[in-house]
C-alpha positions in Angstrom: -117.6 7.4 -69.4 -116.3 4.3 -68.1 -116.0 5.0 -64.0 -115.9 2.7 -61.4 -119.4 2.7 -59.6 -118.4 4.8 -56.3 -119.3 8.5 -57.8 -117.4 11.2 -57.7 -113.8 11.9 -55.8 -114.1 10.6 -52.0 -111.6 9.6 -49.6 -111.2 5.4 -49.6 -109.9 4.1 -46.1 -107.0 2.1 -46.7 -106.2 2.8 -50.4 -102.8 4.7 -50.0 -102.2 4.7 -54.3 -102.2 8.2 -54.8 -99.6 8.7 -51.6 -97.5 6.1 -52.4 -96.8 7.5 -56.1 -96.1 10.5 -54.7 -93.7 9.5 -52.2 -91.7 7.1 -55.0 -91.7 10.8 -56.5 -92.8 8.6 -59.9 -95.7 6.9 -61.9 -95.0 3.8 -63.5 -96.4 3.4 -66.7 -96.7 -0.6 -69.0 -96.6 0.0 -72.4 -95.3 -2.2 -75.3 -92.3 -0.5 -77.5 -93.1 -3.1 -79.9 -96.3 -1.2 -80.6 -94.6 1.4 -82.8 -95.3 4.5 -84.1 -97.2 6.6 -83.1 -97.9 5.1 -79.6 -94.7 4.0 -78.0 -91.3 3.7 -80.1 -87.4 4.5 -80.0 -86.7 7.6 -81.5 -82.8 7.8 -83.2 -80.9 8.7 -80.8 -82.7 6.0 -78.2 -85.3 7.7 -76.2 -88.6 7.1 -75.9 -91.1 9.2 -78.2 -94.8 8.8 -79.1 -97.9 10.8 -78.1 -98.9 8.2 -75.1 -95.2 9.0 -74.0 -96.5 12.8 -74.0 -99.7 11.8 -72.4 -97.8 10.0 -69.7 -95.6 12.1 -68.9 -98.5 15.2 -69.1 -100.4 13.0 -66.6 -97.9 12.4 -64.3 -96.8 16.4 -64.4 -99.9 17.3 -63.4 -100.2 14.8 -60.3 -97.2 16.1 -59.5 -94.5 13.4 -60.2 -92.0 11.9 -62.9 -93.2 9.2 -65.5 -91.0 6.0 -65.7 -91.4 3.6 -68.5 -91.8 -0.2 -68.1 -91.6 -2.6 -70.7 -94.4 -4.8 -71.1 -95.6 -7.4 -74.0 -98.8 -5.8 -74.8 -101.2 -8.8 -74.6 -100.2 -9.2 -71.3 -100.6 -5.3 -70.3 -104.0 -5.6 -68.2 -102.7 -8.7 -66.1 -99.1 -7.5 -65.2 -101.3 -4.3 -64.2 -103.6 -6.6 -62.0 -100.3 -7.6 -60.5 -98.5 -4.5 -59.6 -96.0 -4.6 -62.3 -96.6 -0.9 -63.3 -99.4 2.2 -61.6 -100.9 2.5 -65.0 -101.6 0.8 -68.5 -101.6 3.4 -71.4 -100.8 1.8 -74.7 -103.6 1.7 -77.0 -105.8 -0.1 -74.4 -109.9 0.0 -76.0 -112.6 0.1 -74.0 -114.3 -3.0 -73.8 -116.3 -4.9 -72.2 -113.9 -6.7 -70.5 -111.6 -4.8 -69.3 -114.0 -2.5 -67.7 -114.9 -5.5 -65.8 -111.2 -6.5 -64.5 -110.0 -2.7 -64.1 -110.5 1.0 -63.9 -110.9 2.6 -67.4 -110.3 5.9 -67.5 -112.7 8.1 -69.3 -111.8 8.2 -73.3 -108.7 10.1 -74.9 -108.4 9.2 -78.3 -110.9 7.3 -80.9 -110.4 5.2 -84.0 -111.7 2.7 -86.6 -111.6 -1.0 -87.1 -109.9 -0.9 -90.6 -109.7 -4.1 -92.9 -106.7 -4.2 -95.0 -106.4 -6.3 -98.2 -105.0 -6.7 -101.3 -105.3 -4.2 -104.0 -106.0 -7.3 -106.5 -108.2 -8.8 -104.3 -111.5 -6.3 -105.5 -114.1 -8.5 -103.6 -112.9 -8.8 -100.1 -115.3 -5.7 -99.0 -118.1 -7.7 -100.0 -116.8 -11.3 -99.1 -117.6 -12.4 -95.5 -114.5 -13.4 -93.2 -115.8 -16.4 -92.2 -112.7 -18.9 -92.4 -110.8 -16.8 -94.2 -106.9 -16.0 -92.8 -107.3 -12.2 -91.2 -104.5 -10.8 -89.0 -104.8 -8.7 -85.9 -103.1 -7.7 -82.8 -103.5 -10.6 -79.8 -106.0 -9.8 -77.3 -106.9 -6.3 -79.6 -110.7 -5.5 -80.1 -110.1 -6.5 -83.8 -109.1 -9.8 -82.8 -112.2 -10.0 -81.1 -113.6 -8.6 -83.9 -111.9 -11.1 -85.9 -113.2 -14.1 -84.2 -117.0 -13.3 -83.8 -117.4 -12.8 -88.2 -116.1 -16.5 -87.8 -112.7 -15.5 -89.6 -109.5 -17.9 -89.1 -107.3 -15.1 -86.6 -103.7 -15.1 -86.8 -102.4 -13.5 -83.7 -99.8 -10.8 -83.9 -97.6 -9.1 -81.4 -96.0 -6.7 -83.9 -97.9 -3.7 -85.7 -95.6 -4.5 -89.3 -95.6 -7.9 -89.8 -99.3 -9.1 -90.3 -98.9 -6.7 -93.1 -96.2 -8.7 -94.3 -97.6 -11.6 -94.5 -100.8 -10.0 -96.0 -98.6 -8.9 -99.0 -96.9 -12.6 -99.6 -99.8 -14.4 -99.2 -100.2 -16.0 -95.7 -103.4 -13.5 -95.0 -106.4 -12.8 -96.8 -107.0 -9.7 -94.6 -105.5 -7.8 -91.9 -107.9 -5.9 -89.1 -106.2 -3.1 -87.5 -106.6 0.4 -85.7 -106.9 3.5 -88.6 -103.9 5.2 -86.5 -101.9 2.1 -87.5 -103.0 1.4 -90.7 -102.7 5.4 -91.4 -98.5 5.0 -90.3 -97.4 1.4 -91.8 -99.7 1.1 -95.1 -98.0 3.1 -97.3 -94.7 1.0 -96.7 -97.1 -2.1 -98.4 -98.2 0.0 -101.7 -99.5 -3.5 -103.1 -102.2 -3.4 -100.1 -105.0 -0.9 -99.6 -108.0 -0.6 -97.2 -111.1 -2.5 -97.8 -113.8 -1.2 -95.6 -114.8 0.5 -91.8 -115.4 -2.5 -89.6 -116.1 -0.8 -86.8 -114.8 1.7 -84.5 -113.3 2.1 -80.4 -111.6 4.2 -78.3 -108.4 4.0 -76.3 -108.2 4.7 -72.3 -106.0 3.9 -69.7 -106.2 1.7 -67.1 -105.6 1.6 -62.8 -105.9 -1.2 -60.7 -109.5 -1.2 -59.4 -108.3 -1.5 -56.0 -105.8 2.4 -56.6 -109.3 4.3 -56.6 -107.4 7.6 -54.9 -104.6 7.0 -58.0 -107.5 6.6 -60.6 -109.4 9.4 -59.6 -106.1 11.3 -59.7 -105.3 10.3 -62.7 -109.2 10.9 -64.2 -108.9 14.5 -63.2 -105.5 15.4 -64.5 -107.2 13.9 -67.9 -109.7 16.2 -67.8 -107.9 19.2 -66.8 -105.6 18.7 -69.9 -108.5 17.7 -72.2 -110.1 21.1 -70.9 -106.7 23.2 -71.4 -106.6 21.6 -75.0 -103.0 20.1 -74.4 -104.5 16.8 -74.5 -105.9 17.4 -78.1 -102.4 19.3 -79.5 -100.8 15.9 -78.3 -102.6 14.1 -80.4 -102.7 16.9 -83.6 -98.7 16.6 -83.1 -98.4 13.4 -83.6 -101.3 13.4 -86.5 -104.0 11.4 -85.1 -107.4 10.9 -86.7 -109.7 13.5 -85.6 -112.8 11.1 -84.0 -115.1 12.6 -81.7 -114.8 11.1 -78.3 -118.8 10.2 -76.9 -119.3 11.0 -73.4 -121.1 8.5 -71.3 -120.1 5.6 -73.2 -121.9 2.4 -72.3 -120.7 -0.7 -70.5 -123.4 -2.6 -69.9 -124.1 -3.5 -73.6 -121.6 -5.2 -76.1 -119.7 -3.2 -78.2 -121.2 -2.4 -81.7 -120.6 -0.9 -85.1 -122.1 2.4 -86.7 -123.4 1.0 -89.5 -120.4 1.6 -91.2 -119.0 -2.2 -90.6 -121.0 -5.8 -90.6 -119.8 -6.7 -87.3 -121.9 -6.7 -84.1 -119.5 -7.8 -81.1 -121.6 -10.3 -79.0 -119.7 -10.4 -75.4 -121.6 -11.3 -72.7 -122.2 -10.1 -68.5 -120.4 -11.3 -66.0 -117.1 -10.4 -67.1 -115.7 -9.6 -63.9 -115.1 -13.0 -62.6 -112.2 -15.5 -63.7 -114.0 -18.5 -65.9 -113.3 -22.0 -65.5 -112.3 -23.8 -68.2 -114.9 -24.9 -70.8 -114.8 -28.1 -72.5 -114.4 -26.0 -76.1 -111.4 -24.6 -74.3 -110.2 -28.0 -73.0 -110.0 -29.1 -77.0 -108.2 -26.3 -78.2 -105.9 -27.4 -75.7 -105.6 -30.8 -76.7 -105.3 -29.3 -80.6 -102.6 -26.8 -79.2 -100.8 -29.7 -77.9 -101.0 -31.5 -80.7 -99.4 -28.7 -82.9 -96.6 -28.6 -80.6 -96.0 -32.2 -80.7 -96.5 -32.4 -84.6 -94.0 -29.5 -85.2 -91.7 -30.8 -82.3 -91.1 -34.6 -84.2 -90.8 -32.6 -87.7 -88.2 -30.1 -86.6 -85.8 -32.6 -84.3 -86.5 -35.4 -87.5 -84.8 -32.4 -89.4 -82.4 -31.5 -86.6 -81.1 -34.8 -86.8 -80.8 -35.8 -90.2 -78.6 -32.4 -90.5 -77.1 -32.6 -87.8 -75.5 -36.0 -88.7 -74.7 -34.5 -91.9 -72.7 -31.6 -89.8 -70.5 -34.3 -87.8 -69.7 -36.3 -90.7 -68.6 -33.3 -92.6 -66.7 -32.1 -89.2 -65.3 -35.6 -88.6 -64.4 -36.3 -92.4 -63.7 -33.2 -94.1 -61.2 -29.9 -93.9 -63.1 -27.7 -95.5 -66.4 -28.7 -95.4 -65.6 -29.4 -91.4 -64.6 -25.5 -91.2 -67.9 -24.6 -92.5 -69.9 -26.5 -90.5 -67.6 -25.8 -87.2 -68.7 -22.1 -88.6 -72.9 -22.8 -89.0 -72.6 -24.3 -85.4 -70.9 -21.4 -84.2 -73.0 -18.7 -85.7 -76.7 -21.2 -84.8 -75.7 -21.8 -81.4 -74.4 -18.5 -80.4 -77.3 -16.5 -82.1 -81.1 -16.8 -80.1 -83.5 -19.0 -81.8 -86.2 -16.0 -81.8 -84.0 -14.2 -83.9 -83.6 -17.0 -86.3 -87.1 -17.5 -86.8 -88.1 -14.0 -87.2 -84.9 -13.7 -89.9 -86.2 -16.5 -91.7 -89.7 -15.9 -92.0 -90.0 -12.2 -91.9 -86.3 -11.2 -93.0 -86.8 -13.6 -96.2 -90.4 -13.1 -97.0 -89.5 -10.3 -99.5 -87.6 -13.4 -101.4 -89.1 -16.8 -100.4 -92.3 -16.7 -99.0 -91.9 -19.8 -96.6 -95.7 -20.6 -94.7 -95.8 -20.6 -91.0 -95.5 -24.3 -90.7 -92.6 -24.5 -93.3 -91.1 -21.5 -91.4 -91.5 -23.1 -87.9 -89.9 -26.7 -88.8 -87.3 -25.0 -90.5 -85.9 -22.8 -87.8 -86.2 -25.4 -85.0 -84.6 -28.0 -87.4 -82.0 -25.7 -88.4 -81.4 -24.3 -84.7 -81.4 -27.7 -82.9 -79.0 -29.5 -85.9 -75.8 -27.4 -84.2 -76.8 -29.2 -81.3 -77.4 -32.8 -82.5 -73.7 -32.4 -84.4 -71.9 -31.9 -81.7 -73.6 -34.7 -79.5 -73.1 -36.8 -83.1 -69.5 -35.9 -83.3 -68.8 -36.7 -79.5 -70.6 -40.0 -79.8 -68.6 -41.0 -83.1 -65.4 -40.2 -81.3 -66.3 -42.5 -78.3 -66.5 -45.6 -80.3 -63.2 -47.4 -80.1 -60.1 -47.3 -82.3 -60.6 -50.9 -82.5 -63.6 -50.8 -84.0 -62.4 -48.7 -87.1 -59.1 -51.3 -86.9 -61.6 -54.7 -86.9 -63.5 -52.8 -89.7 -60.3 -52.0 -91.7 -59.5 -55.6 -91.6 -62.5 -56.9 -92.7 -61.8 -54.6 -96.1 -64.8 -52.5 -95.7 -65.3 -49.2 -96.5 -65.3 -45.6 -94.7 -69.0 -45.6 -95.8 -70.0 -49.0 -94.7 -68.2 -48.8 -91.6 -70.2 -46.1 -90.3 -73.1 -47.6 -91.5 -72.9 -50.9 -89.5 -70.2 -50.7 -87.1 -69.8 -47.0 -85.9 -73.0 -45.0 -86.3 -75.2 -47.9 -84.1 -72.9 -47.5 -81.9 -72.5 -44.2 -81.5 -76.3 -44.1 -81.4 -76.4 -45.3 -78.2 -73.9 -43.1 -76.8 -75.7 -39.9 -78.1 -79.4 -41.2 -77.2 -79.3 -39.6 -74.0 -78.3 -36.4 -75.3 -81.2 -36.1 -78.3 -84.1 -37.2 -75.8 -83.0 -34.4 -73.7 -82.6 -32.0 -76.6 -85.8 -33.5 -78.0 -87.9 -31.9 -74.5 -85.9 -28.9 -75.0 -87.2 -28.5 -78.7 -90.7 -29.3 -77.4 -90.6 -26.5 -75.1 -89.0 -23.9 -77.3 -91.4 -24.5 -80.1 -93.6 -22.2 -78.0 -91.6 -19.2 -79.6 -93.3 -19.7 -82.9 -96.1 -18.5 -81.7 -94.4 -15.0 -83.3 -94.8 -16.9 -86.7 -98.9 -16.8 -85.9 -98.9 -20.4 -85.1 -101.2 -21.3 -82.2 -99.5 -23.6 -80.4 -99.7 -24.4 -76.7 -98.4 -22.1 -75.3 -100.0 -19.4 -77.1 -103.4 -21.4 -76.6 -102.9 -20.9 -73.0 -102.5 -17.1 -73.3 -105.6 -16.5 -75.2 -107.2 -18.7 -72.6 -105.8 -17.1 -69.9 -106.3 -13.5 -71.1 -110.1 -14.6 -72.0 -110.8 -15.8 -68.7 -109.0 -13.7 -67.2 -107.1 -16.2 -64.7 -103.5 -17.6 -65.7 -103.4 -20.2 -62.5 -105.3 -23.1 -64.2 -105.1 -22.9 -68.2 -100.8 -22.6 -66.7 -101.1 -25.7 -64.6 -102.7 -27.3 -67.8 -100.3 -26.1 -70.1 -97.4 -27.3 -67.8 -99.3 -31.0 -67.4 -99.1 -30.9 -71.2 -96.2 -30.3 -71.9 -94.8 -33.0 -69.0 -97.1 -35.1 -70.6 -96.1 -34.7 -74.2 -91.7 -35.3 -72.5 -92.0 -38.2 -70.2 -93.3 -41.0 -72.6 -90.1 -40.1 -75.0 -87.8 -39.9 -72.0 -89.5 -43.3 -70.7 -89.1 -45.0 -74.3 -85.7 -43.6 -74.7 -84.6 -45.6 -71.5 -86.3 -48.7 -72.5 -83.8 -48.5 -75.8 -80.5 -47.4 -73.6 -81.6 -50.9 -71.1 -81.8 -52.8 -74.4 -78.6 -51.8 -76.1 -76.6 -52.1 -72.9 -77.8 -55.7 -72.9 -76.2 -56.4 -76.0 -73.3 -54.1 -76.4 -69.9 -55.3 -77.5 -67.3 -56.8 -75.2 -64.7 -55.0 -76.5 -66.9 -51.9 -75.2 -66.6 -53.0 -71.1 
């Protein structure tokens, strides 16, 4: 079983864990609601259900206090642990090499299978190899590991439902998930259907290595409910696959199939330690930054073409100024997240927009309610006069605002786009949801693979100051020059 090395249950001077759950009277417990059924979820009437919620709250019974939830994303799970966020991780957590090396694993509760999902009209993929094709799996999950060592392209996914999803529109050629999952969400997809065993795992939670009293705590109350059988009718309520669970699982080789799957996982030692950066890692950096930067200049190119289109129609017309006064509105008073998970999950039953489209789109779309209103305030600030001299000289609306008012009102509303333009470059770390890799999500793969968050952070933050300044810098170059030249009749 996976144990810390110090044998059985002895007292450890200064480790005060156990006493200090019992004298908050409560266990704290990470786990990601996003997970879904049948781990963690909302029940109807809004309380917290699943058979890890039974397990928790059996475990904490037994030690003799309360269970409290926290809410954590799950990818993250192991290091808010390390931090003291929460007592205990329990949330579909395998046992791999890895985290055996950063944290206690408890001893096994629950087993399952690697499952790839495909198609039902795509008869070869249990005999194709994954190598660079598009296969879906849970961020930081043992099938993404899985995943990446057959060479496949992995899309990372925080949600159980949507790589499914996107497997049945198109955007995947596979999805690699846990049989408990793929047992509760497949038969909503009827146009997908398992392909083959890849492999299989088991689920255990985890304690700060340093909370040896709380571990061992914890490790006993396991067994006595594993012994009394409530820990199996836990898991035959909530109709889990029946896998035998192998005592004296090994750590100190990588994880590998039965035979059943073609995937042998190749981890190495030393997984204990925090890694340095490597210089493969240092170019997926520079290719994470350069997504960001490619999908930042195509969503505020789109922001502002619209978004001149919205102040014109506010400026010019009644009703055509109503409904855009009503799309600002409704895009600025609405979170971005939402609008990108509406438009590329909430449509994909009717357009089938690709990640990239997706991603461009909802920025563009998000950041245009923005750009009109700085348009419309910078139109407004160019004199009366100017329309009057215009007038005068018997040109038109049109051509006014194509050579006397818009250049002007350029300059007024440059300040205001470069500013929104570093905004937009920071908040296109959100499509990451849409299984884009950009930098930010870069840096948490990093981060979670080598296992330290202090320097792949500091590199992401020079990054992303990096990618802002020259366009802030360039942006005051233009104000200096169009100062120089303004019109008199503008001092």
């Amino acid at each position: 079983m996976p144990r810390d090395q110090d044998g059985p249950h002895q007292d450890h001077p200064g480790d005060d864990s156990l006493a200090r759950v019992k004298r908050k009277g409560e266990l704290r417990w990470g786990a990601d609601e996003q997970g879904g059924e049948p781990y963690v979820f909302e029940a109807p009437d809004g309380h917290l259900v699943g058979f890890e919620v039974e397990l928790a709250e059996a475990l904490a019974r037994t030690i003799g206090v309360r269970a409290t939830f926290v809410q954590n994303d799950w990818s993250t799970l192991v290091p808010a642990l390390e931090r003291g966020a929460f007592d205990v991780a329990l949330n579909g957590l395998e046992i791999t090499e890895a985290r055996a090396a950063r944290v206690h694993l408890s001893p096994p509760y629950a087993g399952f299978d690697e499952i790839l999902v495909g198609r039902r009209d795509d008869v070869r993929l249990g005999v194709t190899p994954l190598a660079g094709e598009a296969v879906g799996a849970l961020t930081s999950s043992l099938a993404w590991d899985m995943a990446r060592v057959a060479g496949a392209d992995a899309k990372p996914y925080d949600g159980v439902d949507e790589p499914f999803i996107d497997l049945e529109v198109g955007r995947l050629r596979a999805v690699l998930m846990d049989d408990i999952i793929v047992g509760r969400y497949l038969p909503r997809h009827p146009s997908l259907t398992r392909a083959k065993t890849m492999g299989h795992g088991q689920y255990a939670f985890a304690v700060r290595r340093e909370d040896r009293m709380l571990a061992e705590a914890l490790d006993q109350a396991l067994a006595a409910l594993t012994m009394s059988g409530e820990c199996r009718k836990i898991l035959q309520r909530w109709q889990l696959p029946d896998h035998p669970l192998t005592a004296g699982v090994s750590l100190t080789s990588p994880t590998k199939t039965d035979g059943r799957g073609d995937v042998q996982s190749t981890m190495v030692a030393d997984l204990g330690r925090a890694r340095g950066l490597t210089a493969h890692q240092l170019a997926l950096f520079g290719q994470g930054a350069l997504v960001t930067l490619v999908l930042s200049l195509a969503g505020m190119l789109f922001a502002s073409a619209w978004g001149l289109v919205l102040a014109l129609a506010r400026t010019e017309g009644r009703l055509l100024g109503r409904l855009a006064a009503i799309y600002i509105e409704v895009v600025r008073g609405t979170p971005i997240l939402l609008q990108l998970y509406l438009l590329y999950f909430g449509l994909a039953p009717f357009v089938s927009l690709g990640p990239w489209t997706a991603a461009i789109l909802g920025l563009g779309l998000n950041y245009a309610a923005y750009e009109a209103e700085i348009y419309r305030g910078a139109i407004h600030a160019v004199p009366r006069g100017q329309w009057e001299a215009a007038s005068a000289l018997g040109m038109s609306r049109l051509l006014t605002y194509r050579r006397i008012i818009l250049p002007q009102a350029l300059r007024v509303a440059l300040p205001g786009m470069v500013n929104d333009f570093i905004s937009l470059l920071k908040d296109s770390s959100l499509v990451s949801v849409l299984t884009v890799v950009e930098l930010t999500k870069r840096m948490t793969i990093v981060a979670v693979d080598n296992r330290g968050w202090l320097g792949p952070g500091l590199l992401c933050a020079g990054l992303y100051w990096g990618l802002g300044y020259p366009f802030a810098r360039l942006a005051r170059r233009w104000e200096n020059r169009w100062v120089a030249f303004r019109p008199a009749s503008l001092d």
